[in-house]
N, CA, C and O of each residue as an XYZ file, in Angstrom:
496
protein
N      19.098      5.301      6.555
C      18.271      4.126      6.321
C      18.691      3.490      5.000
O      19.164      4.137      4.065
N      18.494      2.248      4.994
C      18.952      1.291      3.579
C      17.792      1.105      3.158
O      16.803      0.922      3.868
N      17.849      1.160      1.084
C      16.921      0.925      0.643
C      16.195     -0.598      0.512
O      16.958     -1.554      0.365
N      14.923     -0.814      0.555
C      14.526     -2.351      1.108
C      14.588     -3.008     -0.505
O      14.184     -4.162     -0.652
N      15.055     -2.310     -1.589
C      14.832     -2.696     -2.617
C      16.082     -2.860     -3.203
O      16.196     -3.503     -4.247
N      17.378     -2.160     -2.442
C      18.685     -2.436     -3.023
C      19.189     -2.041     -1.401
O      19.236     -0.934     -0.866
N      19.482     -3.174     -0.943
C      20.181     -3.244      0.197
C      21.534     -2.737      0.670
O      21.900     -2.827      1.842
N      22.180     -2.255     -0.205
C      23.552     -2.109      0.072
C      23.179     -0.300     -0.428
O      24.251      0.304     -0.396
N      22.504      0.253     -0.674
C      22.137      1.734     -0.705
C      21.730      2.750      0.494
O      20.903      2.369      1.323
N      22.136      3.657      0.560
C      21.422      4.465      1.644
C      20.354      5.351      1.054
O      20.475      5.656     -0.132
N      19.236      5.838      1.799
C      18.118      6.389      0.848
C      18.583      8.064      1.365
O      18.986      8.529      2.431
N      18.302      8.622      0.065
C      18.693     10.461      0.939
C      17.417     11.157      1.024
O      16.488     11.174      0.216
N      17.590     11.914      2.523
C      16.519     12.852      2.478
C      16.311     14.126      1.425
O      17.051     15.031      1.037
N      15.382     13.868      1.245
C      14.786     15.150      0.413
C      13.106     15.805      1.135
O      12.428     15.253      2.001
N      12.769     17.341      0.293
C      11.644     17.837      1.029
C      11.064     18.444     -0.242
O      11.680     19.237     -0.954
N       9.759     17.982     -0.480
C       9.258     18.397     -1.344
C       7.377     19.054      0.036
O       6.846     18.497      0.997
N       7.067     20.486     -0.752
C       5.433     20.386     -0.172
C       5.625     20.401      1.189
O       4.599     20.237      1.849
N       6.914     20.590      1.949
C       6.903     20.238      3.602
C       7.274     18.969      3.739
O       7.652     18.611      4.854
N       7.254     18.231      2.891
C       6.859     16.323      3.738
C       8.574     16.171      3.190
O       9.102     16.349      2.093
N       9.070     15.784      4.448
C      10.548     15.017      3.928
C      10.418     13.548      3.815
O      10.033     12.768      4.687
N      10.771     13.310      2.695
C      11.009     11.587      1.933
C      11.902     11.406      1.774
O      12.810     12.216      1.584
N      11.968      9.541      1.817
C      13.451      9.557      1.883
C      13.382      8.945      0.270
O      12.254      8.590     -0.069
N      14.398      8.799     -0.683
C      14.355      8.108     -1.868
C      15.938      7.456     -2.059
O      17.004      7.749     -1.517
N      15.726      6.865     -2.656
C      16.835      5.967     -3.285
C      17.251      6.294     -4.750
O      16.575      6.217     -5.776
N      18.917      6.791     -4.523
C      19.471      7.073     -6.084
C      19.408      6.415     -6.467
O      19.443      6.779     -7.642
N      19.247      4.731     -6.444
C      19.543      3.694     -7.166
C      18.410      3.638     -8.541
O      18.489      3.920     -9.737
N      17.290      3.083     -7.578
C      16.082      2.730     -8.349
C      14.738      3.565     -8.196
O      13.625      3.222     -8.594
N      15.086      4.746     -7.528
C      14.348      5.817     -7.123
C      13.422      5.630     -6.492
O      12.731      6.647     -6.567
N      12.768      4.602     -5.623
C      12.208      4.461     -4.868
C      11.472      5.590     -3.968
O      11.744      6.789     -4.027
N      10.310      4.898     -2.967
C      10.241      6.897     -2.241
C       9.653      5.570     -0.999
O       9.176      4.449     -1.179
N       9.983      6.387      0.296
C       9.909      5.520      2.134
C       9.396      6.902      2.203
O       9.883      7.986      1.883
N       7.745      6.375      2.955
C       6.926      7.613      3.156
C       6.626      7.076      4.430
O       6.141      5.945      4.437
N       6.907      7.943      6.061
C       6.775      7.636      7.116
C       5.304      7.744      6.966
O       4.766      8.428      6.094
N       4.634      6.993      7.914
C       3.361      7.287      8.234
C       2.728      8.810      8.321
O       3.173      9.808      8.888
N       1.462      8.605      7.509
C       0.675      9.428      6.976
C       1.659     10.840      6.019
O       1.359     12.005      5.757
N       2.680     10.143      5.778
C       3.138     11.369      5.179
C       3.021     11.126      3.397
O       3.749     11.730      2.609
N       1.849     10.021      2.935
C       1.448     10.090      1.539
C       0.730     10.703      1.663
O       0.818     11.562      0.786
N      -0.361     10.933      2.498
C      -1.554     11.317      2.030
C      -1.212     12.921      2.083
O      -1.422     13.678      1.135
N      -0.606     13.350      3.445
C      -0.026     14.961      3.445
C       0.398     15.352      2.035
O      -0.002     16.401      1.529
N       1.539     14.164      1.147
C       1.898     14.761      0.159
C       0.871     14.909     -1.394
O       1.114     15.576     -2.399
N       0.026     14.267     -1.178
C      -1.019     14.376     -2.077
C      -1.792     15.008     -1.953
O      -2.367     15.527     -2.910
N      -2.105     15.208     -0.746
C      -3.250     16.577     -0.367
C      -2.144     18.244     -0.745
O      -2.710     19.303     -1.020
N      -1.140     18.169     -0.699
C      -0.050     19.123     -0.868
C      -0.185     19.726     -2.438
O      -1.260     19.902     -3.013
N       1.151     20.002     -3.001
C       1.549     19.990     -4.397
C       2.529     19.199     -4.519
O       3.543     19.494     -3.886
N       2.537     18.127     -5.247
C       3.362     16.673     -5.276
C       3.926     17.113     -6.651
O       4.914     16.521     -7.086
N       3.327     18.166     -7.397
C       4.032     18.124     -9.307
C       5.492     17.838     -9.408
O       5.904     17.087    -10.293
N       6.503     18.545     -8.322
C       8.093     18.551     -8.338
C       8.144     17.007     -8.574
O       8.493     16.533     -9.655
N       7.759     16.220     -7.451
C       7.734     15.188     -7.150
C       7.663     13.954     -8.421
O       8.452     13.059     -8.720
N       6.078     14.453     -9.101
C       5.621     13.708    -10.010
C       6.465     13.815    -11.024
O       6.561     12.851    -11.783
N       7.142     14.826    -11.226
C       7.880     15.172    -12.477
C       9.096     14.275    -12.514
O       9.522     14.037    -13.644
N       9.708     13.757    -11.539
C      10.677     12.774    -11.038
C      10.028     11.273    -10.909
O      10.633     10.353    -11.460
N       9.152     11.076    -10.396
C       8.742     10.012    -10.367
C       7.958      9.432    -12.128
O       7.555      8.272    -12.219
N       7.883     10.121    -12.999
C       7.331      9.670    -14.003
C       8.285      9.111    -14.592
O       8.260      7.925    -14.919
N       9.545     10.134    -14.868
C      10.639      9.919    -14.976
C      11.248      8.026    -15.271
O      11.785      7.587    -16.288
N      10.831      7.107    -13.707
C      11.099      6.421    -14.018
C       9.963      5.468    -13.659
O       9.894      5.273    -12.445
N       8.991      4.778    -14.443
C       8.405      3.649    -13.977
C       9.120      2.407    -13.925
O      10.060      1.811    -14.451
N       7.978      2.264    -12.789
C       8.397      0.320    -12.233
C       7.871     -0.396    -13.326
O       6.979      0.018    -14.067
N       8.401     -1.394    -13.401
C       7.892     -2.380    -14.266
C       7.126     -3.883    -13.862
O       7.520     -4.961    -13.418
N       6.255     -3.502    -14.139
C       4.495     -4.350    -14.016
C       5.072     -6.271    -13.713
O       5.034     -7.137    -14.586
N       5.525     -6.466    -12.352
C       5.474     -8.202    -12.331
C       6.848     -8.610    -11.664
O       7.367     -9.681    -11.349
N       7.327     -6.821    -11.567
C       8.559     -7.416    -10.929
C       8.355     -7.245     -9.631
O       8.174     -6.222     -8.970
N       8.428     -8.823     -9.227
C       8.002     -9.563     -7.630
C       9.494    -10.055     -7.294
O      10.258    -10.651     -8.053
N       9.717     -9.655     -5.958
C      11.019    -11.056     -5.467
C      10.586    -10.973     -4.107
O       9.454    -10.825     -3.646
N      12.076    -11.137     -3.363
C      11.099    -11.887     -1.841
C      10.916    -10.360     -1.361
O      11.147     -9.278     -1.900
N      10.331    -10.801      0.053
C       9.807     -9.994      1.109
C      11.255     -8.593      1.115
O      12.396     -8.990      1.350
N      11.062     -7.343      0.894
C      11.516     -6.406      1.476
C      11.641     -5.780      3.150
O      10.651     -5.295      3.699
N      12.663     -5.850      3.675
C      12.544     -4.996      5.091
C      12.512     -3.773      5.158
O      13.054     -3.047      4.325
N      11.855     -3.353      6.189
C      11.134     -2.047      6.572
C      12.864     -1.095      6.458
O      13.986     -1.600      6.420
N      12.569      0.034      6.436
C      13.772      0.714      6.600
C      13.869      1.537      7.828
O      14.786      2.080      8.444
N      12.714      1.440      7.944
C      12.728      2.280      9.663
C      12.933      0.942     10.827
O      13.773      0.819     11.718
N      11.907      0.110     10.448
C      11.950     -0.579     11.595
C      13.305     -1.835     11.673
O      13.540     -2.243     12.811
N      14.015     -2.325     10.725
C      14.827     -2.858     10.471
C      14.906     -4.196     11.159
O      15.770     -4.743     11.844
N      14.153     -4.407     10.897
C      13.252     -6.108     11.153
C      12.164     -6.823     11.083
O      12.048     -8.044     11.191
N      11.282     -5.937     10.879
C      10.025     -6.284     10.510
C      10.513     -6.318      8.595
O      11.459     -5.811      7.992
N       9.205     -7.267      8.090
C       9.270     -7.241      6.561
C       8.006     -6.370      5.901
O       6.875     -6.325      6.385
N       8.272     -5.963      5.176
C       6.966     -5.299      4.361
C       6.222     -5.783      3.830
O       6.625     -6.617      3.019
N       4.977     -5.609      3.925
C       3.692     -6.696      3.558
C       2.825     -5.922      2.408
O       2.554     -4.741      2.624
N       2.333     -6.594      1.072
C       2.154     -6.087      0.498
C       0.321     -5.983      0.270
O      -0.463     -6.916      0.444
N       0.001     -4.682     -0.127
C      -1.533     -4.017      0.341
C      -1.760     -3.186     -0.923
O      -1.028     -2.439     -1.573
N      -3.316     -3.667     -1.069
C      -3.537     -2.795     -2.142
C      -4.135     -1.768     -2.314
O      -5.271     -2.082     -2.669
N      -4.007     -0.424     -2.257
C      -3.894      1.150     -2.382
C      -5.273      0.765     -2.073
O      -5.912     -0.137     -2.613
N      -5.754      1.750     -0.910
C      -7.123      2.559     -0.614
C      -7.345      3.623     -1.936
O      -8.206      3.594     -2.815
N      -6.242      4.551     -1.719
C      -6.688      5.463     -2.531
C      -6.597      5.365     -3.699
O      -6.857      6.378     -4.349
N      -6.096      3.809     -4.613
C      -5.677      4.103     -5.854
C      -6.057      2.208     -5.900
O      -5.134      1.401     -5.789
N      -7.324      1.818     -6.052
C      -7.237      0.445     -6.339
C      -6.752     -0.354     -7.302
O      -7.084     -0.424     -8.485
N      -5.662     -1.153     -6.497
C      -5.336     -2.065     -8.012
C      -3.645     -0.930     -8.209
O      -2.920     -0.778     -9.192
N      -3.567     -0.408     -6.956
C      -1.962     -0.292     -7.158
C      -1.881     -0.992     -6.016
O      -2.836     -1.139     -5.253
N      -0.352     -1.623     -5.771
C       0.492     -2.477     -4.778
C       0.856     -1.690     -4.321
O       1.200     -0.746     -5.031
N       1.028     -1.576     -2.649
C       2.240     -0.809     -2.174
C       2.281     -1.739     -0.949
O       1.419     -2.385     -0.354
N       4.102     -1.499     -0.740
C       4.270     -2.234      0.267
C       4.580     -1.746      1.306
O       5.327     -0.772      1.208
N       4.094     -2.254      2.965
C       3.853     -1.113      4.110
C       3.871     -1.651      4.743
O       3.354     -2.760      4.607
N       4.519     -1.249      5.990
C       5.245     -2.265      7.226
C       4.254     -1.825      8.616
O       4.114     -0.758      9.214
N       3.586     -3.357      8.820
C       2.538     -3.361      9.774
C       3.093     -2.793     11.251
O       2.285     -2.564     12.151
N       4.675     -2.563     11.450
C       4.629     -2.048     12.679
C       4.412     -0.202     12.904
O       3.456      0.335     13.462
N       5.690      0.528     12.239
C       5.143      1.526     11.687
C       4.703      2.097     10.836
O       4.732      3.326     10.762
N       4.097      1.198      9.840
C       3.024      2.263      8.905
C       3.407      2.860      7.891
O       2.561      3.326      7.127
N       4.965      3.016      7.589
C       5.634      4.022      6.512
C       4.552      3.095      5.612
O       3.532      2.460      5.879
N       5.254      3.337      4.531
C       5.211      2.982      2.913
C       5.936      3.071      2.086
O       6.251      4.175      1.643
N       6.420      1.964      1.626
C       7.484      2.106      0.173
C       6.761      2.147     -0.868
O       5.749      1.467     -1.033
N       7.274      3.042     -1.747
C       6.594      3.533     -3.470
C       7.980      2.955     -4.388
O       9.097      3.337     -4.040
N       7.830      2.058     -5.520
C       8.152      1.992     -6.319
C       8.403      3.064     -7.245
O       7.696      4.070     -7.310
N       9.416      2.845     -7.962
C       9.223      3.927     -8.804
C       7.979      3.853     -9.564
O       7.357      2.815     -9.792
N       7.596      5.287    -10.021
C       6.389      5.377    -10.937
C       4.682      5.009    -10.238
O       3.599      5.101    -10.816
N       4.965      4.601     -8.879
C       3.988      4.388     -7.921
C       2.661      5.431     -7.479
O       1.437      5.521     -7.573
N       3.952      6.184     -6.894
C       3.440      7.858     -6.768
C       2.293      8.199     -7.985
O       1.066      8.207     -7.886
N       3.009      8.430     -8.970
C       2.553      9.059     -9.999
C       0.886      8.011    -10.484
O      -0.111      8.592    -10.913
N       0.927      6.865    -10.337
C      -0.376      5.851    -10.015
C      -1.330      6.531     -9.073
O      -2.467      6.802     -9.460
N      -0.928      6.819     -7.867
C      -1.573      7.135     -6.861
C      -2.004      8.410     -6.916
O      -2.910      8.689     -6.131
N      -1.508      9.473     -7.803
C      -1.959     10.686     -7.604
C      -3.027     10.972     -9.184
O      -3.610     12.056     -9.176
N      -3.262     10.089    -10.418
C      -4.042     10.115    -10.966
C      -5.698      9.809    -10.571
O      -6.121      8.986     -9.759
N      -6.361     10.621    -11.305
C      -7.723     10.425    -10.776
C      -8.391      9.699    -11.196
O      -8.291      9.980    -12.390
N      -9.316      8.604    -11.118
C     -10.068      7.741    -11.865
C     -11.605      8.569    -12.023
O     -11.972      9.667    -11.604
N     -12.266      7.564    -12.781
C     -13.789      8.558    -12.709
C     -14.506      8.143    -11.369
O     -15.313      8.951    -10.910
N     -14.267      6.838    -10.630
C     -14.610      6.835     -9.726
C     -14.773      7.746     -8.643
O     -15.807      8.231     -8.183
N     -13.271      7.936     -8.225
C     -12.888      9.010     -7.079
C     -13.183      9.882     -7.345
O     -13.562     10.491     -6.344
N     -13.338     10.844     -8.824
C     -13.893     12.038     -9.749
C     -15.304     12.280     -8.340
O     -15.441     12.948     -7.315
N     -16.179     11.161     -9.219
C     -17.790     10.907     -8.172
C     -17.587     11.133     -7.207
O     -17.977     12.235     -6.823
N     -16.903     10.293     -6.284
C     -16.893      9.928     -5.463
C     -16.858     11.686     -4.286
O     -17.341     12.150     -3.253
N     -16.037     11.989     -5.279
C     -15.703     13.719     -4.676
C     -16.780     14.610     -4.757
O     -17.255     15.406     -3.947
N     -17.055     14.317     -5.872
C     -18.651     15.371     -6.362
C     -19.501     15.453     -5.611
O     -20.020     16.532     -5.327
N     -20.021     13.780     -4.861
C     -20.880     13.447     -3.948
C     -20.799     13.810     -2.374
O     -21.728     14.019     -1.594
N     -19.285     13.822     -2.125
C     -19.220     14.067     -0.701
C     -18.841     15.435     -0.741
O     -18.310     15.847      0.291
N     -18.984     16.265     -1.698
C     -19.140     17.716     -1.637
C     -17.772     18.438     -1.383
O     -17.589     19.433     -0.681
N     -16.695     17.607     -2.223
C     -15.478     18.251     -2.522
C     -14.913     19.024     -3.532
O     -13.753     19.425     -3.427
């Protein structure tokens, strides 16, 4: 698969926690097939995080529409995190993956005080 963020790249598989991702040497990117973020967050993601901190994205960098890497024609539409409000991720309405920016991940797996509550209450 080519990365939707540097087109002329191939993304390599890797397996962290069980969940194989694909990432990009370029700009380190991470293509998470459907439901395989949430598997990796419910998992142990630290290997992961320890790489992804590594490099953050930088806050505004917008250009055009990215294509899916699975579906390789559809474009990726951009949605803002259930689990992490007020992060971007971009996710392709046919199958569902998700592309993570670099430093994305590592957004998504911090806890706010919200979700803190939010856990307390529903008895997690």
């Amino acid at each position: 698969m080519k990365c939707p963020a540097c087109p002329d790249v191939e993304l390599t598989e890797e397996t962290f926690s069980g969940v194989t991702i694909d990432r990009c040497p370029t700009c380190h990117g991470i293509w998470l097939d459907v439901l395989e973020l949430e598997r990796l967050l419910e998992a142990d993601p630290r290997p992961l995080l320890a790489e992804d901190r590594r490099f953050a994205s930088r806050p505004g960098e917008e250009g055009p529409r990215r294509p899916c890497p699975r579906c390789q024609g559809a474009d990726l539409i951009k949605l803002n995190s259930l689990l992490r409000p007020g992060t971007i991720l971009d996710s392709c309405t046919v199958c569902h993956g998700v592309w993570l920016d670099a430093g994305e991940l590592t957004q998504l797996s911090r806890k706010d005080l919200f979700s803190r509550l939010r856990g307390l209450f529903a008895g997690s």
